[in-house]
C-alpha positions as CSV (number, residue, x, y, z in Angstrom):
1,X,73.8,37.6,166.2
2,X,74.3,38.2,162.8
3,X,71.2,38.9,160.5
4,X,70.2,39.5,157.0
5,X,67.6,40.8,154.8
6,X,66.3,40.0,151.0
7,X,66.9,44.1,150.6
8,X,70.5,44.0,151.8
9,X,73.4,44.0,149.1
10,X,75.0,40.9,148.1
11,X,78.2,42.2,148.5
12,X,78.0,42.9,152.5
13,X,76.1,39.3,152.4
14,X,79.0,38.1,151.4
15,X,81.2,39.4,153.7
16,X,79.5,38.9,156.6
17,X,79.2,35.4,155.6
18,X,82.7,34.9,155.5
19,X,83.5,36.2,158.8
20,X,80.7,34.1,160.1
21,X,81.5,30.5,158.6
22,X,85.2,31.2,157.0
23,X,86.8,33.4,159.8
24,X,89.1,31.2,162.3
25,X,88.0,27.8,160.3
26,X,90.2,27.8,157.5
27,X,93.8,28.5,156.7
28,X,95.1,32.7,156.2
29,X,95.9,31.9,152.6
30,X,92.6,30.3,151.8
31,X,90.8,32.9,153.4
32,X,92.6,35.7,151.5
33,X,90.9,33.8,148.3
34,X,87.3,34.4,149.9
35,X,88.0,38.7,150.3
36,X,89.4,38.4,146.8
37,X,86.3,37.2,145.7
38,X,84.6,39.6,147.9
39,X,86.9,42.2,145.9
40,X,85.6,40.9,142.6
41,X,81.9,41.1,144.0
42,X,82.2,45.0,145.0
43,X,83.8,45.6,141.4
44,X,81.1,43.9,139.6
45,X,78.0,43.7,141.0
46,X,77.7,46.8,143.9
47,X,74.5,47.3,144.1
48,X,72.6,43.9,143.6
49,X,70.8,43.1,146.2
50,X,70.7,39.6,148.0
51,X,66.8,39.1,146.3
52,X,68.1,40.0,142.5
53,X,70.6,37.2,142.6
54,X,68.6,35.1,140.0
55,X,70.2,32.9,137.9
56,X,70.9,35.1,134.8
57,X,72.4,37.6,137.7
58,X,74.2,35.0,138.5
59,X,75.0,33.9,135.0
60,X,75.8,37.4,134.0
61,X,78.4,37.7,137.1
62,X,80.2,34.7,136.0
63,X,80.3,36.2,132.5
64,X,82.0,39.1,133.5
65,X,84.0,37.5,135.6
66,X,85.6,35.1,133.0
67,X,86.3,37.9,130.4
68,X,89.5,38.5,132.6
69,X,90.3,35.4,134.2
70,X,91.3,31.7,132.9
71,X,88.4,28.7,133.2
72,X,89.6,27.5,136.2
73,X,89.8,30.5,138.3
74,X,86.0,31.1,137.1
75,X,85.5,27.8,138.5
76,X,87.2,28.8,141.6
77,X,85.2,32.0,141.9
78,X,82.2,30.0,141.1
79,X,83.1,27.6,144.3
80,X,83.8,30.0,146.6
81,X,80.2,31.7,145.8
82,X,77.8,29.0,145.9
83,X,78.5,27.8,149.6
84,X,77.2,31.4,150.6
85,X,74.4,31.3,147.9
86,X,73.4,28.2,149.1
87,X,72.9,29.1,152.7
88,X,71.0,32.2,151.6
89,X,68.6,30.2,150.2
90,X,68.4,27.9,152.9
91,X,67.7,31.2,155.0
92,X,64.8,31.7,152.9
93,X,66.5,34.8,151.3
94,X,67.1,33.8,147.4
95,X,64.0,31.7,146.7
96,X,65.4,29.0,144.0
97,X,69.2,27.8,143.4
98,X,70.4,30.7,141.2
99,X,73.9,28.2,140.6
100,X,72.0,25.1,139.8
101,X,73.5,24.6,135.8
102,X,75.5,27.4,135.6
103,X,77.7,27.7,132.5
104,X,81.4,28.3,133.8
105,X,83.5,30.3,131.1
106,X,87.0,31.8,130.8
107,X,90.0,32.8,128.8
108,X,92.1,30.2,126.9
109,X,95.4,29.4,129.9
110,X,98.3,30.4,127.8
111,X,100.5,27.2,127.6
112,X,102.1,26.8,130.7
113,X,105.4,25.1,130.6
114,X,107.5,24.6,133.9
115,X,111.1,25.5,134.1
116,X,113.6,22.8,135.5
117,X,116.8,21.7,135.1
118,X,118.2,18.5,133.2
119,X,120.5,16.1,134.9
120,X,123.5,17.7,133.7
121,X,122.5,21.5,134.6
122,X,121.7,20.1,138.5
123,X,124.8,18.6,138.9
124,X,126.8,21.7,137.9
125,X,124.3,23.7,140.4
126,X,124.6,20.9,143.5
127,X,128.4,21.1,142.8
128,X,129.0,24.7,143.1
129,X,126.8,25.1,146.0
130,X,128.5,27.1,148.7
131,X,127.5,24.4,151.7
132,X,129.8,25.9,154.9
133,X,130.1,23.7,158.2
134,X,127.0,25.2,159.4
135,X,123.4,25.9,157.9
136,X,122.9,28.4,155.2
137,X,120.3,28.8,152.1
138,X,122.2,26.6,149.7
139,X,121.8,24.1,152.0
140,X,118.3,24.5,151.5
141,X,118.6,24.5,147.8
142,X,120.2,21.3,148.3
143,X,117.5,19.6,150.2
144,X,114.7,20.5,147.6
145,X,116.9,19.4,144.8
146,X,117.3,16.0,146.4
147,X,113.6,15.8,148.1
148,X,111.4,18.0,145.9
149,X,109.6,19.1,148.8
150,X,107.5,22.8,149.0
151,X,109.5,25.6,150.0
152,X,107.2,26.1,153.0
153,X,108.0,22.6,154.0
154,X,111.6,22.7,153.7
155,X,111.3,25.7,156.3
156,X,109.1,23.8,158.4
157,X,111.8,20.9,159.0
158,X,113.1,20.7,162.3
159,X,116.1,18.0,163.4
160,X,113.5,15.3,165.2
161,X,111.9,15.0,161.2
162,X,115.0,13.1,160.4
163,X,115.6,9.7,160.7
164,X,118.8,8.5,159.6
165,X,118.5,5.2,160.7
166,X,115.5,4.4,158.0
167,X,117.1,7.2,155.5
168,X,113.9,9.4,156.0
169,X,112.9,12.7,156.3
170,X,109.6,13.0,157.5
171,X,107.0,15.9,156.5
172,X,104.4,16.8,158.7
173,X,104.0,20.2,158.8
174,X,104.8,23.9,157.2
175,X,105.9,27.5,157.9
176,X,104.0,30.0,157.8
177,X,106.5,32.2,156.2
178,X,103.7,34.6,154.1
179,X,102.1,36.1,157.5
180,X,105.4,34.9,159.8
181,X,102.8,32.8,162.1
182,X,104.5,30.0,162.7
183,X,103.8,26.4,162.2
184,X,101.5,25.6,160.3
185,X,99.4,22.4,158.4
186,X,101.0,20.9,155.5
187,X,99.0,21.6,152.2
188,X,96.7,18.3,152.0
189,X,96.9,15.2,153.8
190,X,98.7,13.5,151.3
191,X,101.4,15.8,151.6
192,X,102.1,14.2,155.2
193,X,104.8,11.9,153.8
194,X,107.9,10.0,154.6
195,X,111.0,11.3,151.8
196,X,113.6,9.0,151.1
197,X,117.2,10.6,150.9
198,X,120.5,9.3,149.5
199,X,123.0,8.5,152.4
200,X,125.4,11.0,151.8
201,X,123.1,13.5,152.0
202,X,121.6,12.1,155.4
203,X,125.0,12.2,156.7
204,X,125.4,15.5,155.8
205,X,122.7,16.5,157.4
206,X,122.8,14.5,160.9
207,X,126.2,16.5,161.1
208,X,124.5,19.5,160.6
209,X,122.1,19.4,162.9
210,X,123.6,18.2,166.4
211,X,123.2,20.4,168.8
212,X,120.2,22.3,167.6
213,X,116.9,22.1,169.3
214,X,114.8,19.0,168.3
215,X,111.7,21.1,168.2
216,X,113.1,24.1,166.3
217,X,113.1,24.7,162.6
218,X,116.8,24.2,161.3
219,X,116.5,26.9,158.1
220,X,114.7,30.1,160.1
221,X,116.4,32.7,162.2
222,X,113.7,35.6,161.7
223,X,111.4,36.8,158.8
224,X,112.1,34.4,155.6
225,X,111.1,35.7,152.0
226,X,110.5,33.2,149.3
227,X,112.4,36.2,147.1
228,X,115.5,36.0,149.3
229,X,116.0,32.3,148.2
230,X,115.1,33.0,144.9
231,X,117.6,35.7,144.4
232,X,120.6,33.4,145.6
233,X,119.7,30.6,143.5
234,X,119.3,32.9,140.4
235,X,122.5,34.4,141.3
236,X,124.2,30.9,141.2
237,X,122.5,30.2,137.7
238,X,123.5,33.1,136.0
239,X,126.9,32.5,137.3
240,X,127.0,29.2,136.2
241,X,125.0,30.2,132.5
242,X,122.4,27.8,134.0
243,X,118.6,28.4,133.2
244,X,117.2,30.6,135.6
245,X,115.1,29.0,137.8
246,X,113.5,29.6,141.1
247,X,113.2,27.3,143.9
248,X,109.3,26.1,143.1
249,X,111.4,25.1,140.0
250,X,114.0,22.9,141.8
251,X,111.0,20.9,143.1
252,X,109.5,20.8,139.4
253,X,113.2,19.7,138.5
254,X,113.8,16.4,141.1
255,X,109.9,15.4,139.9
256,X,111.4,15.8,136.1
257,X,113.9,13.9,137.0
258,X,112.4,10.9,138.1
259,X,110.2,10.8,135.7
260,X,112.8,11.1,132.4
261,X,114.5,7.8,134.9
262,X,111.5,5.7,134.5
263,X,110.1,6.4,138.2
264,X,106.5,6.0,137.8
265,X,103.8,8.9,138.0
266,X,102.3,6.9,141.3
267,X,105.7,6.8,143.3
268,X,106.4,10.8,141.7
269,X,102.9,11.7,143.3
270,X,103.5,10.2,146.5
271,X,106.8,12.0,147.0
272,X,106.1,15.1,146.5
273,X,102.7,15.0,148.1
274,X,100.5,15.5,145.7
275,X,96.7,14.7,146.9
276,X,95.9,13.2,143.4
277,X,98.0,11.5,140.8
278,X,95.8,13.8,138.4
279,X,97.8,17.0,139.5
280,X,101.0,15.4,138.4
281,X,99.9,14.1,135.5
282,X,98.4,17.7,134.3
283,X,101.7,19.4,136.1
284,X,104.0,17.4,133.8
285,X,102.1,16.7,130.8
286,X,104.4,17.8,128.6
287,X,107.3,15.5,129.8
288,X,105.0,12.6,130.1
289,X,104.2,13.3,126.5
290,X,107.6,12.7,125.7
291,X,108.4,9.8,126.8
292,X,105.4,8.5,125.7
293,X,106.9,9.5,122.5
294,X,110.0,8.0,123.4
295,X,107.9,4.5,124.6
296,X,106.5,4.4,121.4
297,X,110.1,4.4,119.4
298,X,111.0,1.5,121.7
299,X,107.6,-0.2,120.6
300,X,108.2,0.2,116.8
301,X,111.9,-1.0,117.0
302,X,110.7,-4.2,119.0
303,X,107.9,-4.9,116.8
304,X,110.4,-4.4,113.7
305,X,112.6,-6.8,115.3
306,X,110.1,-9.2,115.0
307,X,110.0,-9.7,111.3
């Protein structure tokens, strides 16, 4: 049994509250975001104890913590706080909500804009792509280029996913290549989805494939690195004068894609899993911007017609 005192640091609070609620019950990635806020606790507020968290302590913390970091990783930080802060008070070890109204700052986020391809530019990659009789990476590269499906799950894909009587590829789950564990969930629920591919490209791959266990995952023979990938398709770019991009951008390119054809936001969102139209709209801002732009030229000229 785990116990706790009003005298004891918040810091070691913390971290025996993680291992008691967070340890085993969520994902390895999300749980690496908890000990970074543990990190963050140990750096800035050492010798608070679990009693001094008031809320100007806890005001104060935030405030430091948003001199170096962007509003929505305060926001974040702020999150991953208040379910322990919470419980302590419950516990009868802070006395009053210390995060009830608490004012979350941060750094201006420098303007982020995403790196893809145009039309053009992907055709001169997908045409130069070394795709042998046999699996390789820039078989991969082609299969996030026509899907724009996560890195993760294009490792995760194993031959039963396809279904090349209905054109589909279905994604239901991830690997784990970060800590090499495995299988793993996908990202959200919402990322559980059925993606439609061209023909060719489903004939491609039902050739590929036969033979190979139904259960397996067709892309990974041993440890995979995100920076292996990377480095091939950045090779291929620079060989072809192409925009350097990596393969988080070839998924940012098929989404750009669909979008400059007149796809809508909804149908974007539900193919590449997204658990809220809001994230695409907020990922690809800037191109929806244009071609609001470009919807408001087609306005004017109809309207002028008019006269």
């Amino acid at each position: 049994m785990i116990t706790h005192h009003k005298e004891e640091l918040f810091c070691d609070y913390y971290e025996k509250w993680i291992i008691t609620y967070k340890e085993g019950a969520i994902r390895e990635v999300t749980l690496k975001k908890y000990h970074i806020t543990l990190y963050w606790l140990r750096t800035l507020i050492p010798t608070l104890q679990v009693c001094e968290m008031t809320r100007t302590a806890y005001q104060q913390l935030l405030n430091a913590f948003a001199q170096s970091h962007e509003r929505q990783t305060t926001m974040d930080f702020h999150h991953q706080l208040k379910a322990a802060i919470l419980d302590a008070v419950d516990d009868g070890y802070i006395d009053r909500d210390p995060t009830r109204k608490a004012i979350i700052k941060g750094k201006t986020p420098r303007p982020k804009k995403i790196k893809y391809l145009n039309q053009f530019e992907l055709h001169t990659l997908l045409s130069n792509l070394n795709l042998e009789d046999s699996l390789n990476w820039d078989w991969l590269i082609l299969l996030i280029a026509k899907t724009g499906i996560r890195f993760s799950e294009a490792l995760g894909i194993t031959p039963e996913d396809f279904d090349f009587s209905h054109q589909t590829l279905h994604i239901n789950k991830t690997w784990d290549y970060k800590e090499n564990t495995g299988f793993q969930p996908t990202k959200n629920a919402s990322s559980v989805r059925k993606v439609q591919l061209d023909w060719y490209t489903i004939m491609q791959f039902s050739e590929l494939i036969k033979g190979l266990p139904t259960d397996k995952p067709i892309f990974v023979h041993g440890r995979v690195f995100n920076s292996t990938v990377n480095d091939i398709l950045a090779r291929h770019c620079k060989q072809l004068e192409l925009p350097i991009i990596s393969i988080h951008g070839l998924r940012h390119t098929h989404a750009s894609l669909l979008l400059f054809a007149g796809v809508s936001i909804a149908s974007v969102a539900r193919r590449l899993g997204h658990a809220s139209i809001n994230t695409t709209q907020k990922t690809y801002l800037h191109i929806i911007q244009e071609l609001e732009n470009r919807d408001i030229d087609i306005v004017m000229r109809s309207l002028s017609s008019l006269t």
